[in-house]
C-alpha positions in Angstrom: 4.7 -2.5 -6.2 6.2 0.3 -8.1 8.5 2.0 -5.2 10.8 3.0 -8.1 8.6 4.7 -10.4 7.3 6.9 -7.0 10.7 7.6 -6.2 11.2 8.7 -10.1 8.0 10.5 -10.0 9.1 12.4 -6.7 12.6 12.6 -7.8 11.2 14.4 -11.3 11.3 18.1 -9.5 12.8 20.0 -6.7 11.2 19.9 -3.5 11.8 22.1 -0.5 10.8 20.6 3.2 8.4 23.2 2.8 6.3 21.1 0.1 7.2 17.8 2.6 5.3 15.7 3.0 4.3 14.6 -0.8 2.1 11.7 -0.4 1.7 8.8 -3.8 -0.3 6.2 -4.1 -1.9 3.7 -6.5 -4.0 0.6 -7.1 -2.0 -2.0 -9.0 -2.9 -5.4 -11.0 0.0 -7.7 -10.6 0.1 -10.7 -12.4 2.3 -13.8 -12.2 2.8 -16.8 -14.0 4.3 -19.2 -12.2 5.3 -22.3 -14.0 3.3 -25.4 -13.1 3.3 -26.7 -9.9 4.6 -23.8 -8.1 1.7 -22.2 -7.3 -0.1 -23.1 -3.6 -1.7 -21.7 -0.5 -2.7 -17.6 -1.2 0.0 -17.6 -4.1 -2.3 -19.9 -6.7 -4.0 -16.8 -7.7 -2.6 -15.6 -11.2 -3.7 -12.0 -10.5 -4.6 -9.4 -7.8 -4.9 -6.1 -7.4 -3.1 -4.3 -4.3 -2.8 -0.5 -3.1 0.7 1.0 -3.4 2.0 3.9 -1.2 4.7 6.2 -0.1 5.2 9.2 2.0 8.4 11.3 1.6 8.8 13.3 4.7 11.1 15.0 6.9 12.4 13.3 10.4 9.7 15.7 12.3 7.1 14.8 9.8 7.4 10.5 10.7 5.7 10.4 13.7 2.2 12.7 12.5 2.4 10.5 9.3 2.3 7.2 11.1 -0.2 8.4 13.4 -2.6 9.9 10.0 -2.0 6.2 8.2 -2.9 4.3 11.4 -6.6 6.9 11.9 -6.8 5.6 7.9 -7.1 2.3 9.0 -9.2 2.5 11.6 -11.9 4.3 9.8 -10.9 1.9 6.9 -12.2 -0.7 9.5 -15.2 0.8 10.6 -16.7 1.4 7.7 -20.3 -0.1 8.0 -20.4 -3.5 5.8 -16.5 -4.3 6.7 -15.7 -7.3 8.1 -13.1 -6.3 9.5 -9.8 -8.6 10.4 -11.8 -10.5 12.7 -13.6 -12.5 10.4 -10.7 -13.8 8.0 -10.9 -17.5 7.9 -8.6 -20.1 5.9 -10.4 -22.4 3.7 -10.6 -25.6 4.8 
């Protein structure tokens, strides 16, 4: 959740579309506290940790970009010992 510092950190030098695309990314421990009774469902956790990324590219540059996040994914996916979407479950 820190689209402003990436666009800060990106923003910090020149870039020509030669050094396009510039790829950022982080892992990030957001916290919240909620006054009582406003926390319920997946929003009672106080704390969580969640990647963070951007891609500054050119026009040209969108559609290879998608297409690299997506193969991320998917290898993301079939990584021996993931589960995997198709096992999410809501608690009872």
């Amino acid at each position: 959740m820190n689209c402003p510092m990436h666009i800060r950190i990106f923003n910090s030098q020149p870039h020509s579309y030669r050094d396009l695309p510039v790829r950022l990314s982080e892992f990030g421990t957001v916290y919240r506290w909620e006054q009582s009774g406003e926390l319920n469902g997946l929003t009672r956790v106080r704390g969580f940790t969640q990647d963070d990324a951007h891609l500054f590219c050119t026009e040209d540059q969108i559609g290879r970009q998608l297409h690299g996040c997506l193969e991320l994914v998917k290898i993301v996916l079939n990584t021996p010992g993931h589960h995997g979407l198709s096992r999410a479950r809501r608690a009872p």
